[in-house]
Biopython code that builds the backbone (N, CA, C, O; Angstrom):
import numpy as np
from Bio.PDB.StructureBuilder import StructureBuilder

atoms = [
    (1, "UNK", "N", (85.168, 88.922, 126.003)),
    (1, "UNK", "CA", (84.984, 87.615, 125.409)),
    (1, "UNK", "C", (84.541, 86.642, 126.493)),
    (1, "UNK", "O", (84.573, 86.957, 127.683)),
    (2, "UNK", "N", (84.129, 85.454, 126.061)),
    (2, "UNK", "CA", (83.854, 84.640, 127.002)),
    (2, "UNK", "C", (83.990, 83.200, 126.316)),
    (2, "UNK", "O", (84.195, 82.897, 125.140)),
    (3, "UNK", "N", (83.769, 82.266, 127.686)),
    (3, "UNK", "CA", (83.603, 80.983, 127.016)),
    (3, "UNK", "C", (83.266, 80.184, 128.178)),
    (3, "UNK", "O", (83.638, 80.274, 129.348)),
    (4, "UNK", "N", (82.354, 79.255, 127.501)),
    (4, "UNK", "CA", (81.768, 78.034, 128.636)),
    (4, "UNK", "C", (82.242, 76.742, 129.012)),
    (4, "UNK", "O", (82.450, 75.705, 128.382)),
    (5, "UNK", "N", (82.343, 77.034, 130.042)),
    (5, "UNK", "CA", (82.771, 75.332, 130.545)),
    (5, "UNK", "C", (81.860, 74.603, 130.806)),
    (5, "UNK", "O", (81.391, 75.013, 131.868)),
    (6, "UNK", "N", (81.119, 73.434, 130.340)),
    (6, "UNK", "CA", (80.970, 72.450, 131.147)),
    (6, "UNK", "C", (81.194, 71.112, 131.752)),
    (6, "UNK", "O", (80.403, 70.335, 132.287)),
    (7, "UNK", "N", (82.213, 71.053, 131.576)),
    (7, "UNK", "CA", (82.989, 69.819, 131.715)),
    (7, "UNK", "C", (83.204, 69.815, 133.833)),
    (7, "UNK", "O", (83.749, 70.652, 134.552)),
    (8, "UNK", "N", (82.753, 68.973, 134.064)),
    (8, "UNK", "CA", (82.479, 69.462, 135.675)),
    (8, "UNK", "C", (83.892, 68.676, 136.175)),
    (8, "UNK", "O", (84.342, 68.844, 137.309)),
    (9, "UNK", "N", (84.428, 67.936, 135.330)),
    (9, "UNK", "CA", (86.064, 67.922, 135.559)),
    (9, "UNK", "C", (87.092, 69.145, 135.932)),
    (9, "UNK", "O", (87.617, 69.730, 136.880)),
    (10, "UNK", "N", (87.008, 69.112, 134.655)),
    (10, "UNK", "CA", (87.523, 70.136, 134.292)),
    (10, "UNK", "C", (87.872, 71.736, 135.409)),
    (10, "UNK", "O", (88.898, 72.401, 135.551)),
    (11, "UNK", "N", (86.347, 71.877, 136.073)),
    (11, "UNK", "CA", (86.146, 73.253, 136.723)),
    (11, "UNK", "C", (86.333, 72.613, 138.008)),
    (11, "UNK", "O", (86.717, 73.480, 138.793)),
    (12, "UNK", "N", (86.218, 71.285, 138.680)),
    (12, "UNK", "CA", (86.799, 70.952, 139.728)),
    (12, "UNK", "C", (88.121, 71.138, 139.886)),
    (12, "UNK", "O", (88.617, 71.422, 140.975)),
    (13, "UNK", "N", (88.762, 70.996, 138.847)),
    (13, "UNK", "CA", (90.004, 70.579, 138.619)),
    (13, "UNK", "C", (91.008, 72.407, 139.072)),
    (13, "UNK", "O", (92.161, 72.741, 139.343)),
    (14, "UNK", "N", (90.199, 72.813, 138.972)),
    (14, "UNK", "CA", (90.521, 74.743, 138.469)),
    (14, "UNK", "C", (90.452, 75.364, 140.347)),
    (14, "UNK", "O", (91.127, 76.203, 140.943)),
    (15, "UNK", "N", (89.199, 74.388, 140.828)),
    (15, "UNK", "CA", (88.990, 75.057, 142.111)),
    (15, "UNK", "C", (89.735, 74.236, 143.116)),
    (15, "UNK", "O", (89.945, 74.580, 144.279)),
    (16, "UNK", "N", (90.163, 72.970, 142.482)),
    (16, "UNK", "CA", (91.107, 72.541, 143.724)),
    (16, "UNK", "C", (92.280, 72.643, 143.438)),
    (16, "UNK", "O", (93.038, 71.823, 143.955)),
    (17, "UNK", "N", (92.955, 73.872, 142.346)),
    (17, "UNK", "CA", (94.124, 74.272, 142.300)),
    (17, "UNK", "C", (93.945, 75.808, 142.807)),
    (17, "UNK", "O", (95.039, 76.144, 143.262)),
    (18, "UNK", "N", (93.207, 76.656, 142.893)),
    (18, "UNK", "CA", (93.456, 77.512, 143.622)),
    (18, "UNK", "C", (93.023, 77.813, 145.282)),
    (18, "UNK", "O", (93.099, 78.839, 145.958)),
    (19, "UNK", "N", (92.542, 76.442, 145.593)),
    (19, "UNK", "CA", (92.198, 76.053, 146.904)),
    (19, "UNK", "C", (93.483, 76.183, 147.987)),
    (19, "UNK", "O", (94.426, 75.393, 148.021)),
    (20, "UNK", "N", (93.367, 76.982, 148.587)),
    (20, "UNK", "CA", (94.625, 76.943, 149.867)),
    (20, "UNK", "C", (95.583, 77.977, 149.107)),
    (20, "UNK", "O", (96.793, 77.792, 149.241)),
    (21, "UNK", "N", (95.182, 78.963, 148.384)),
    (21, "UNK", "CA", (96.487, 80.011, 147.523)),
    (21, "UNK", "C", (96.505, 81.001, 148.931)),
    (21, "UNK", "O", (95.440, 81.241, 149.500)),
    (22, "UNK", "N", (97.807, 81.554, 149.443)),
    (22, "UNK", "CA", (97.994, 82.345, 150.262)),
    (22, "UNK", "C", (97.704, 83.721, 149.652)),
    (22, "UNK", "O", (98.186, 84.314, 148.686)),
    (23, "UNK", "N", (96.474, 84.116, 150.805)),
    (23, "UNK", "CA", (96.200, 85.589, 150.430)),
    (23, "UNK", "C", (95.719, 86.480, 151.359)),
    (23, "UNK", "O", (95.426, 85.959, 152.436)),
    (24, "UNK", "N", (95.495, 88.055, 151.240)),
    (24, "UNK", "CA", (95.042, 88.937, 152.261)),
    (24, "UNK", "C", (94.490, 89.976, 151.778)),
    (24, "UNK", "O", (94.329, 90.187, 150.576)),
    (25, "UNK", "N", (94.129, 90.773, 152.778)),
    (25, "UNK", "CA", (92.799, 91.487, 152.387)),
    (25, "UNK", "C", (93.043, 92.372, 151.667)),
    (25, "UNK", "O", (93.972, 93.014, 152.156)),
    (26, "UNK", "N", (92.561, 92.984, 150.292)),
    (26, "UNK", "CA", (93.180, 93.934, 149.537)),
    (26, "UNK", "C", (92.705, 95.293, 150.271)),
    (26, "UNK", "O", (91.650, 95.406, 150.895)),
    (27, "UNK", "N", (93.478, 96.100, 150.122)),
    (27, "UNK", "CA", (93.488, 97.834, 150.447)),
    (27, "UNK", "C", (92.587, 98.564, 149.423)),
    (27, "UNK", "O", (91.827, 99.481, 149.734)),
    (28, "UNK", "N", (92.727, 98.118, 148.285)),
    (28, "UNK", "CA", (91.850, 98.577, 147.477)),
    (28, "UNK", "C", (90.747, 97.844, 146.840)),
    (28, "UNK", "O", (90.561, 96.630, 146.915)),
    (29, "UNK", "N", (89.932, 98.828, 146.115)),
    (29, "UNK", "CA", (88.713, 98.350, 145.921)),
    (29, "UNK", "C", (88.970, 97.419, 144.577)),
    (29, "UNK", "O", (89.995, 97.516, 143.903)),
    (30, "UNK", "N", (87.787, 96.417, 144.260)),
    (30, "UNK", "CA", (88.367, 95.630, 142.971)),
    (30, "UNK", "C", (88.088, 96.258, 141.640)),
    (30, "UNK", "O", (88.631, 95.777, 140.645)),
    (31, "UNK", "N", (87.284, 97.299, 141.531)),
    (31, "UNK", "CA", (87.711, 98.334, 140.448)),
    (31, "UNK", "C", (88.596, 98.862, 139.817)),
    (31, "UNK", "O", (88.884, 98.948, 138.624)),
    (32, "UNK", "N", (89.088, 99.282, 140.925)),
    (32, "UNK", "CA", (90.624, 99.487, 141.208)),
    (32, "UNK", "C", (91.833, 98.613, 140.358)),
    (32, "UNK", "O", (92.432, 98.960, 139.340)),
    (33, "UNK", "N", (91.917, 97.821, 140.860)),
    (33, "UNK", "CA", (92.423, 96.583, 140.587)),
    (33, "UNK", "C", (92.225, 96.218, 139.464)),
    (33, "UNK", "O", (93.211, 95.891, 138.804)),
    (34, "UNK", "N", (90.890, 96.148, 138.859)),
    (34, "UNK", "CA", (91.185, 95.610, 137.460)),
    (34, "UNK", "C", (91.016, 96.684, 136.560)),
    (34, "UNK", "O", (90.913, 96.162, 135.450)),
    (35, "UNK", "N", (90.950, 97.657, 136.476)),
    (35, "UNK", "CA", (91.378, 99.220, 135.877)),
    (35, "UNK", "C", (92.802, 98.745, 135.578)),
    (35, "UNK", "O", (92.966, 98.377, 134.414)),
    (36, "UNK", "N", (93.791, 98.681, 136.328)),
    (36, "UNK", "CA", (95.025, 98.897, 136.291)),
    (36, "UNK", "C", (95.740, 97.718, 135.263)),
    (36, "UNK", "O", (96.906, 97.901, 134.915)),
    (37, "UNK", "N", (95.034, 96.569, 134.818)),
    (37, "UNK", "CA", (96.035, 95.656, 134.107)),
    (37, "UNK", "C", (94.600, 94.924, 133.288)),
    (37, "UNK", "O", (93.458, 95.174, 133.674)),
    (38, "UNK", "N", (94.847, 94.154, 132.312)),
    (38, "UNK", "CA", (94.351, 93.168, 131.826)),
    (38, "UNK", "C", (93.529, 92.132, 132.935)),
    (38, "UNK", "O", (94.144, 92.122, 134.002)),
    (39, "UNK", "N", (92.522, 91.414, 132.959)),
    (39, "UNK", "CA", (92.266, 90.587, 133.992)),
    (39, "UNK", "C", (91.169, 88.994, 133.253)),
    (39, "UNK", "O", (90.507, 89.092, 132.219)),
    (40, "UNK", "N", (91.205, 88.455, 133.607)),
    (40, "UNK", "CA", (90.023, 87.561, 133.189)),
    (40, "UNK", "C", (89.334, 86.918, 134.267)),
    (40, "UNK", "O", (89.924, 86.339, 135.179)),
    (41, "UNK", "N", (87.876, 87.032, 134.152)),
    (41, "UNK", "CA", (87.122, 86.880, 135.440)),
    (41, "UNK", "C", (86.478, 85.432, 135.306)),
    (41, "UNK", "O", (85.760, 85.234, 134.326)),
    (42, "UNK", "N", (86.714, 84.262, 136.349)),
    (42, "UNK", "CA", (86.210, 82.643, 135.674)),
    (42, "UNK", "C", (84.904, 83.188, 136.957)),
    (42, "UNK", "O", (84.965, 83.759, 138.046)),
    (43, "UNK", "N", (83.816, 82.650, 136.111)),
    (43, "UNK", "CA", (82.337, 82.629, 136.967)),
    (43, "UNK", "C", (81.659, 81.256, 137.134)),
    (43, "UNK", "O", (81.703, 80.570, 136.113)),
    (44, "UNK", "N", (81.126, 80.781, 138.050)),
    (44, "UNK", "CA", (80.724, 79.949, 137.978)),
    (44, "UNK", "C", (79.103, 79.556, 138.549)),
    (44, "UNK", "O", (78.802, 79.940, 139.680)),
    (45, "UNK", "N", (77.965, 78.691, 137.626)),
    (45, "UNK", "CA", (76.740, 78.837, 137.997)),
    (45, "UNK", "C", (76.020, 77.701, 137.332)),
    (45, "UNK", "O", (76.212, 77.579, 136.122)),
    (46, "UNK", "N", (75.482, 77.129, 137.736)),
    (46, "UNK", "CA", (74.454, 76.216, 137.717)),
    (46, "UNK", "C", (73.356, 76.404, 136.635)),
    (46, "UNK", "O", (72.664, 75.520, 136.130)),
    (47, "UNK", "N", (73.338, 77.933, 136.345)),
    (47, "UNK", "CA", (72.466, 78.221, 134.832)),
    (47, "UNK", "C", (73.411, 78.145, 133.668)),
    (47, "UNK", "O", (74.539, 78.631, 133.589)),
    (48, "UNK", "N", (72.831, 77.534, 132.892)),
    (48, "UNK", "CA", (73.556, 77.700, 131.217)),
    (48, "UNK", "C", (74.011, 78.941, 130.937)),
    (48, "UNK", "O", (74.974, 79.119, 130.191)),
    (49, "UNK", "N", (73.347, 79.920, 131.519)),
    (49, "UNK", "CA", (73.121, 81.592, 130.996)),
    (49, "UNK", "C", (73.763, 82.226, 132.763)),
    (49, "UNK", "O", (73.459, 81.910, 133.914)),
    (50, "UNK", "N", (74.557, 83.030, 132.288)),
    (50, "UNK", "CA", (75.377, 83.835, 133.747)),
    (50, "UNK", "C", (74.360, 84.916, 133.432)),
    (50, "UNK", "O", (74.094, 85.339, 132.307)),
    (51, "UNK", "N", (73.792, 85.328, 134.662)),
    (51, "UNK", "CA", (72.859, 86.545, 134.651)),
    (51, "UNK", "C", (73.882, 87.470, 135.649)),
    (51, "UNK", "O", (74.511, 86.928, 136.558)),
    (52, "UNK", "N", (73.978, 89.003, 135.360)),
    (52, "UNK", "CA", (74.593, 90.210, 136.345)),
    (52, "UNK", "C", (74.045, 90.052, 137.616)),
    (52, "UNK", "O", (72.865, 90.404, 137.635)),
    (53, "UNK", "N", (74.526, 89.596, 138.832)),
    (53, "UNK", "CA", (74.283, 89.851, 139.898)),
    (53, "UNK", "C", (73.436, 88.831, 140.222)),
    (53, "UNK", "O", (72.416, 88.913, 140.907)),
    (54, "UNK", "N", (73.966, 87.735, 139.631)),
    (54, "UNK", "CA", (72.949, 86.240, 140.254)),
    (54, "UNK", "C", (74.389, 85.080, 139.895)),
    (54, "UNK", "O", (74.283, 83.977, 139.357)),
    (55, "UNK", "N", (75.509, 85.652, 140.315)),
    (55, "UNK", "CA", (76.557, 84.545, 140.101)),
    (55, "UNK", "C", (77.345, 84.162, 141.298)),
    (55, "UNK", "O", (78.275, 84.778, 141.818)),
    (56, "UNK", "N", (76.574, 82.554, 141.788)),
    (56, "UNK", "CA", (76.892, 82.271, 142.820)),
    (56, "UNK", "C", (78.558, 82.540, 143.444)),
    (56, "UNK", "O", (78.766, 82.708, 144.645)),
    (57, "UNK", "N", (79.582, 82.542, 142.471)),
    (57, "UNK", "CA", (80.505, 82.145, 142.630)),
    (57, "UNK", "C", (81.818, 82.690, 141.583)),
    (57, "UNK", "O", (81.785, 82.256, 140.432)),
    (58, "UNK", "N", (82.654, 83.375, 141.862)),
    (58, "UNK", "CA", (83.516, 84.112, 141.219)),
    (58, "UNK", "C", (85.093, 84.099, 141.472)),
    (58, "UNK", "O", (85.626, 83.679, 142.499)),
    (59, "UNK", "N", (85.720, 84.607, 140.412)),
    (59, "UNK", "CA", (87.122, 85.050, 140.819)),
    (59, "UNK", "C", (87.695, 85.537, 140.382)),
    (59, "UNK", "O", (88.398, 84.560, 140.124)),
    (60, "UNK", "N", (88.549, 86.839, 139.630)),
    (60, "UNK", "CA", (89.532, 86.864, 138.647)),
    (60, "UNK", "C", (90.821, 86.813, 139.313)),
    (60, "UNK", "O", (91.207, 86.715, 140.478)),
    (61, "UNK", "N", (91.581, 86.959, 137.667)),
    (61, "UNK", "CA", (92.939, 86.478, 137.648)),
    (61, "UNK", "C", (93.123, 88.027, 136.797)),
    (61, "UNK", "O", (92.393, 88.453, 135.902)),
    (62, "UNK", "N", (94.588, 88.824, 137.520)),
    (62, "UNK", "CA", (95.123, 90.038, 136.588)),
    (62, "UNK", "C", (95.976, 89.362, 135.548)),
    (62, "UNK", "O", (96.330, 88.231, 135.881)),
    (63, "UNK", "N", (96.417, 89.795, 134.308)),
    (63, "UNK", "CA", (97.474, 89.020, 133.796)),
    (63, "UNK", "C", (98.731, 88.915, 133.868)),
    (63, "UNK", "O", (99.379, 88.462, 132.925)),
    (64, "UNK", "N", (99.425, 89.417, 135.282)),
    (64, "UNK", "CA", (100.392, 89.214, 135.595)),
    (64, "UNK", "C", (100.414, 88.191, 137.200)),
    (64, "UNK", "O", (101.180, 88.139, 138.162)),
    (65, "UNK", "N", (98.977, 87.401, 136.766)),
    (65, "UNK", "CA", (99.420, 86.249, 137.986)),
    (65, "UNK", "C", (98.870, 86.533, 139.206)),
    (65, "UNK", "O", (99.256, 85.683, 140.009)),
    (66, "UNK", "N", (98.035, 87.460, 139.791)),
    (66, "UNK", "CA", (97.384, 88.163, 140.683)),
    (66, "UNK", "C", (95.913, 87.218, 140.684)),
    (66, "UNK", "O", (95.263, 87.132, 139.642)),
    (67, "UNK", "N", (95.534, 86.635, 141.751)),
    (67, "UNK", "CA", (94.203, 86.038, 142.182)),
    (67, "UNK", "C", (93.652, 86.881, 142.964)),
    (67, "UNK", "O", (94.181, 87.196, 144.030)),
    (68, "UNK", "N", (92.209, 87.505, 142.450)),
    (68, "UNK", "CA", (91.184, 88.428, 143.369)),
    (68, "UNK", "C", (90.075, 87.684, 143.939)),
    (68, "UNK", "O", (89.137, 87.444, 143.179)),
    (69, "UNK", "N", (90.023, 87.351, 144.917)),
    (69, "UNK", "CA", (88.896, 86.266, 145.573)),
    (69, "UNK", "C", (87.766, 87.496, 145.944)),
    (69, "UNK", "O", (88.107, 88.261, 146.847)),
    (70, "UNK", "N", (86.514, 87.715, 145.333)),
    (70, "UNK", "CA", (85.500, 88.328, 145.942)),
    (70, "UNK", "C", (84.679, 87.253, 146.693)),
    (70, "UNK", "O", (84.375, 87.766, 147.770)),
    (71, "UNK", "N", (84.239, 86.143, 146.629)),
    (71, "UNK", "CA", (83.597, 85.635, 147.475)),
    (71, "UNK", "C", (83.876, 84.811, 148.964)),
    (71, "UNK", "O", (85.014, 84.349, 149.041)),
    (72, "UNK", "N", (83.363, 84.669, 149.652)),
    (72, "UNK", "CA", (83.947, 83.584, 150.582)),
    (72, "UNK", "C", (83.814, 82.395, 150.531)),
    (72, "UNK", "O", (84.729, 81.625, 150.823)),
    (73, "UNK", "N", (82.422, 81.943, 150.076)),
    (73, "UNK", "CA", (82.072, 81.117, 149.902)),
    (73, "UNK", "C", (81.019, 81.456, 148.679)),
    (73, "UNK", "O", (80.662, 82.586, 148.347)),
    (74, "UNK", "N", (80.572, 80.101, 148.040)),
    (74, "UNK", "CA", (78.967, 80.099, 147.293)),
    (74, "UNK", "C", (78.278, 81.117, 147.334)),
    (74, "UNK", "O", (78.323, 81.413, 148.528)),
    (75, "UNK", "N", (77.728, 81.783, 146.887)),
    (75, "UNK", "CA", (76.665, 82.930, 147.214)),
    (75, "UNK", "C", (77.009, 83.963, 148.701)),
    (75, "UNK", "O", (76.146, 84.486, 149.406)),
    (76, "UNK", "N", (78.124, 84.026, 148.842)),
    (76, "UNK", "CA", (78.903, 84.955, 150.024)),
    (76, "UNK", "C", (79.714, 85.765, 149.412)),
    (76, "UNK", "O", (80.830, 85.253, 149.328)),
    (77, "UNK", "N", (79.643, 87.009, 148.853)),
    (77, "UNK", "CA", (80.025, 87.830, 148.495)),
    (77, "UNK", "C", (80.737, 88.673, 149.575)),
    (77, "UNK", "O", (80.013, 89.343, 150.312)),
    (78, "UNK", "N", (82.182, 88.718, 149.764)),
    (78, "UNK", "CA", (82.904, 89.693, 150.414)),
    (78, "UNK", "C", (83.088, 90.943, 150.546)),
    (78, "UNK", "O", (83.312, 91.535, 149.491)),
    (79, "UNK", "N", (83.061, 91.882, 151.984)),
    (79, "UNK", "CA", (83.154, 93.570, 151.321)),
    (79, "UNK", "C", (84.707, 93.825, 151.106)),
    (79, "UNK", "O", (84.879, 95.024, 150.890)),
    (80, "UNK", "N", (85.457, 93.374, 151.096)),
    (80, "UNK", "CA", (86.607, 93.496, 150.601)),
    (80, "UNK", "C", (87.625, 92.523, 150.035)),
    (80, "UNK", "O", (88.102, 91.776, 150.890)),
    (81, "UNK", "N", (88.091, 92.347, 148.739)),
    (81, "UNK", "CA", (88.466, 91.077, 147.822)),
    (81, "UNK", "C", (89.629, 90.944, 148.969)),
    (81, "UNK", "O", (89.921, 91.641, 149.940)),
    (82, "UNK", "N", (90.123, 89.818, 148.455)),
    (82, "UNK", "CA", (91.078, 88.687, 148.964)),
    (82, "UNK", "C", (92.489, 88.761, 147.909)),
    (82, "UNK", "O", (91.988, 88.585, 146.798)),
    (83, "UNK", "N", (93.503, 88.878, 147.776)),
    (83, "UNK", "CA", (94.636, 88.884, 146.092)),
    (83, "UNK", "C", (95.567, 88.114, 147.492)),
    (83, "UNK", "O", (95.819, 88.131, 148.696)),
    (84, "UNK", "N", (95.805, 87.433, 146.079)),
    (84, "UNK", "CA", (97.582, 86.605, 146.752)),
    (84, "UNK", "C", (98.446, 87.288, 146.875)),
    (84, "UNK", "O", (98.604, 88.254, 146.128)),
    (85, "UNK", "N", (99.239, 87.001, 147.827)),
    (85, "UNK", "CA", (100.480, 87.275, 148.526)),
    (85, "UNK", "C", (101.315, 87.211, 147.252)),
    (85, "UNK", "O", (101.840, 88.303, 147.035)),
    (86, "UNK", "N", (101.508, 86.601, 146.650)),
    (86, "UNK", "CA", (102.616, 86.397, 145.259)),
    (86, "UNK", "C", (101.753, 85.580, 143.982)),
    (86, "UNK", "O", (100.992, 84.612, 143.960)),
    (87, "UNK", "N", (102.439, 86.748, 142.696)),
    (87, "UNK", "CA", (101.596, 85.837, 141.547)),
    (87, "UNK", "C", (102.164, 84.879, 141.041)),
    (87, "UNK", "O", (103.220, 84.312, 141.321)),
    (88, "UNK", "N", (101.198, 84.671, 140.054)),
    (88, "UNK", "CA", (100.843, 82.679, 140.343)),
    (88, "UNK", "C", (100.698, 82.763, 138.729)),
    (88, "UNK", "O", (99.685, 82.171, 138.357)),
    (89, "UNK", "N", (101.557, 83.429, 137.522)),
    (89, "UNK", "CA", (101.641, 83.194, 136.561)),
    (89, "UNK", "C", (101.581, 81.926, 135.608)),
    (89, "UNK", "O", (100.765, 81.789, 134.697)),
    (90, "UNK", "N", (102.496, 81.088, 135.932)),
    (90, "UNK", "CA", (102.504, 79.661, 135.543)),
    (90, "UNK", "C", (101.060, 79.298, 135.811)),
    (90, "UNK", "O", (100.282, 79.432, 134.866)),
    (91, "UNK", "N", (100.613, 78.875, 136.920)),
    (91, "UNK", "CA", (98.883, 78.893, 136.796)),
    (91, "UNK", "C", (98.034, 79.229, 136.503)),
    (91, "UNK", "O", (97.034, 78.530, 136.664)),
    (92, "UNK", "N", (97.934, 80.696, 135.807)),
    (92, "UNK", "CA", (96.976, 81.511, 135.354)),
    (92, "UNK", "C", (97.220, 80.329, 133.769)),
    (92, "UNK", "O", (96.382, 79.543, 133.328)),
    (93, "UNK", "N", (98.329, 80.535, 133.339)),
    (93, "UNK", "CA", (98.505, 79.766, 132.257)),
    (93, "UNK", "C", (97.853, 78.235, 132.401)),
    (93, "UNK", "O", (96.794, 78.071, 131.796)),
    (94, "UNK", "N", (98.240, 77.415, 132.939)),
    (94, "UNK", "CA", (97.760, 76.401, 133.545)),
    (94, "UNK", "C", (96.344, 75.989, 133.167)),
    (94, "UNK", "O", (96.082, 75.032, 132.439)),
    (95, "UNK", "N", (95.338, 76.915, 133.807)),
    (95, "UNK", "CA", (93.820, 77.108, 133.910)),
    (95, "UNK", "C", (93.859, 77.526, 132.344)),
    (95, "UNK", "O", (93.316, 76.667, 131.650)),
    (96, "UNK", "N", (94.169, 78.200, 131.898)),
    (96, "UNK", "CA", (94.044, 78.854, 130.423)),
    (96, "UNK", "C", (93.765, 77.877, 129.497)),
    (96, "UNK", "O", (92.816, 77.736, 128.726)),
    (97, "UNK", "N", (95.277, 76.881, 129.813)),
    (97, "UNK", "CA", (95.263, 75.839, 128.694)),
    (97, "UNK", "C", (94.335, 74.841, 128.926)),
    (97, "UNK", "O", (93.578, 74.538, 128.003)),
    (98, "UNK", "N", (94.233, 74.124, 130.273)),
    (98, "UNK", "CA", (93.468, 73.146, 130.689)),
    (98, "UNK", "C", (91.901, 73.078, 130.386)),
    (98, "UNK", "O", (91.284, 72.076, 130.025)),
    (99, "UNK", "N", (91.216, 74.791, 130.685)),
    (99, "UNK", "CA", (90.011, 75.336, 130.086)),
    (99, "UNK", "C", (89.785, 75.886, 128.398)),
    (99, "UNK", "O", (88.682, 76.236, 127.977)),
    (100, "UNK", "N", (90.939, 75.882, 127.629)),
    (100, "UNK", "CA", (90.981, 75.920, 126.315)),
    (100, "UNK", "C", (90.698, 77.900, 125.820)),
    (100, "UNK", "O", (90.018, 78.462, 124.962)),
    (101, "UNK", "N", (91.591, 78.349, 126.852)),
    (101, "UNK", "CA", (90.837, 79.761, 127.210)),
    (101, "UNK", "C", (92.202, 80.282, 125.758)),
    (101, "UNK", "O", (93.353, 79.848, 125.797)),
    (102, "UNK", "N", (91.756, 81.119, 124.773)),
    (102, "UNK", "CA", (92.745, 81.688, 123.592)),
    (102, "UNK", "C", (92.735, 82.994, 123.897)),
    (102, "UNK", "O", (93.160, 83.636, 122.936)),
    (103, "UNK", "N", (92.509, 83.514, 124.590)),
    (103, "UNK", "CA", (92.436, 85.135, 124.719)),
    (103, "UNK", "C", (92.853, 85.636, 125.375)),
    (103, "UNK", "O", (92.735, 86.862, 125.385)),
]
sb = StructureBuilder()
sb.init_structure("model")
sb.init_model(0)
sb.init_chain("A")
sb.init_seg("    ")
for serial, (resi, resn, name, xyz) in enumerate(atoms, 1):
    if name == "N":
        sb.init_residue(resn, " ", resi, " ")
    sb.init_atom(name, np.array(xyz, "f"), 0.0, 1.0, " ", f" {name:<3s}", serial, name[0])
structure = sb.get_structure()
């Protein structure tokens, strides 16, 4: 499923709450990772339309509160994701409601 944001509030609002989340380098690959649980992936891009492999900017969330950082920055794609030190449930919720996310 999906759904669009454009409310540029709104998605500020999303990246300066997971700004500064304590995290380290995952051991495993992010396949891996989201194989194993439920996940929802927030993307973010400057086109109306998200094209495969032209998305400046990414992140998911597992649904037990787990943040997977693949990028480093903007258009800096990491060879190995980033997951928090401890999940962050209440916030996954947080972003959910604030972005109007039902799924």
């Amino acid at each position: 499923m999906t759904k669009t944001v454009k409310n540029d509030s709104k998605i500020n609002s999303v990246l300066d709450r997971i700004d500064g989340l304590d995290v380290r380098e995952s051991k495993q690959d992010l396949m891996t990772m989201l194989e194993s649980r439920d996940s929802y992936m927030f993307s973010f891009s400057e086109n109306q339309r998200l094209e495969t492999g032209q998305v400046p900017y990414a992140f998911y969330i597992l649904e037990d509160g787990t943040f997977i950082f693949t990028f480093d920055d903007v258009n800096s794609v990491r060879e190995k994701p980033l997951i928090t030190t401890e999940n962050h449930k209440e916030l996954l919720k947080d972003i959910k409601r604030d972005l109007e996310v039902t799924f």
